[in-house]
N, C-alpha and C positions, 0 to 999 in steps of 0.2 A: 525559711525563705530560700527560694532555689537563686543559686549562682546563675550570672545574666552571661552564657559561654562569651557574645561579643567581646566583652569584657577582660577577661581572663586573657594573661600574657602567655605568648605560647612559650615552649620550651625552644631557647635560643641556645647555639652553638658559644661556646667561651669565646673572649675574646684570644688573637694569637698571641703568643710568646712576642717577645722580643727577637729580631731577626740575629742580633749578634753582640755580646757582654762590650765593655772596652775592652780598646786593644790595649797591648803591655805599654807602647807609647804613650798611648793615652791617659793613660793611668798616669804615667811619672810626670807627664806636661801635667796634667791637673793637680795633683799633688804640689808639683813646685810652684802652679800658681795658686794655690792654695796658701803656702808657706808666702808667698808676696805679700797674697792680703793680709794676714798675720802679721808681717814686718811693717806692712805700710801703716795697718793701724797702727802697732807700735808706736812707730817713727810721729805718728800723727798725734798721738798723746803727747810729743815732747814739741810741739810748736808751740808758738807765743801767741798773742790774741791778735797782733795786727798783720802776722803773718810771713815775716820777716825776717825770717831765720830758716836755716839748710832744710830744718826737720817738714816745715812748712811747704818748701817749695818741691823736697824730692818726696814726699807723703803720695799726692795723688797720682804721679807717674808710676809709684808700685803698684796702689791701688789698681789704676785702668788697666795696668799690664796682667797684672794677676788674675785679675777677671774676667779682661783676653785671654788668657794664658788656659783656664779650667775652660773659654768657650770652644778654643780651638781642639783643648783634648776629648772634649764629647765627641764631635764627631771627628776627628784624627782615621781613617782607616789603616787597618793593621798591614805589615808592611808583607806583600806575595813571599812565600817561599823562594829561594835561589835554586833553577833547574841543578841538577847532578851534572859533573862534568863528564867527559865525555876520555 
């Protein structure tokens, strides 16, 4: 049976690269909010069922920080070089 050419996808160009990796910044902000969320669940295993205890109440302020914390390091831009003095 002959191939219908309509049909047949043509030869498409790749998609592009990524424009730029994280920056060094960005990497240690997400990391340490990284290590947040890690602490916050922690801390969240040691609350009580009615919620009334430290572990409780400081749990989801790590959380939401920490997961600000990797949003803001995605996109973070890397910080310009400092011209040479003069």
């Amino acid at each position: 049976m002959a191939k219908n050419k309509n049909t047949m996808k043509k030869d498409r160009p790749a998609p592009p690269l990524p424009s730029e990796p994280l920056s060094p910044r960005g990497k240690v902000l997400a990391g340490a909010g990284g290590a947040l969320v890690i602490a916050g669940f922690v801390l969240l295993s040691f609350a009580d069922a009615q919620g009334r205890n430290l572990a409780a109440l400081v749990s989801p302020f790590l959380l939401i920080g920490g997961y600000a914390a990797i949003g803001v390091g995605l996109f973070l831009p890397p910080v310009p070089p400092l011209p040479p003095s003069a």
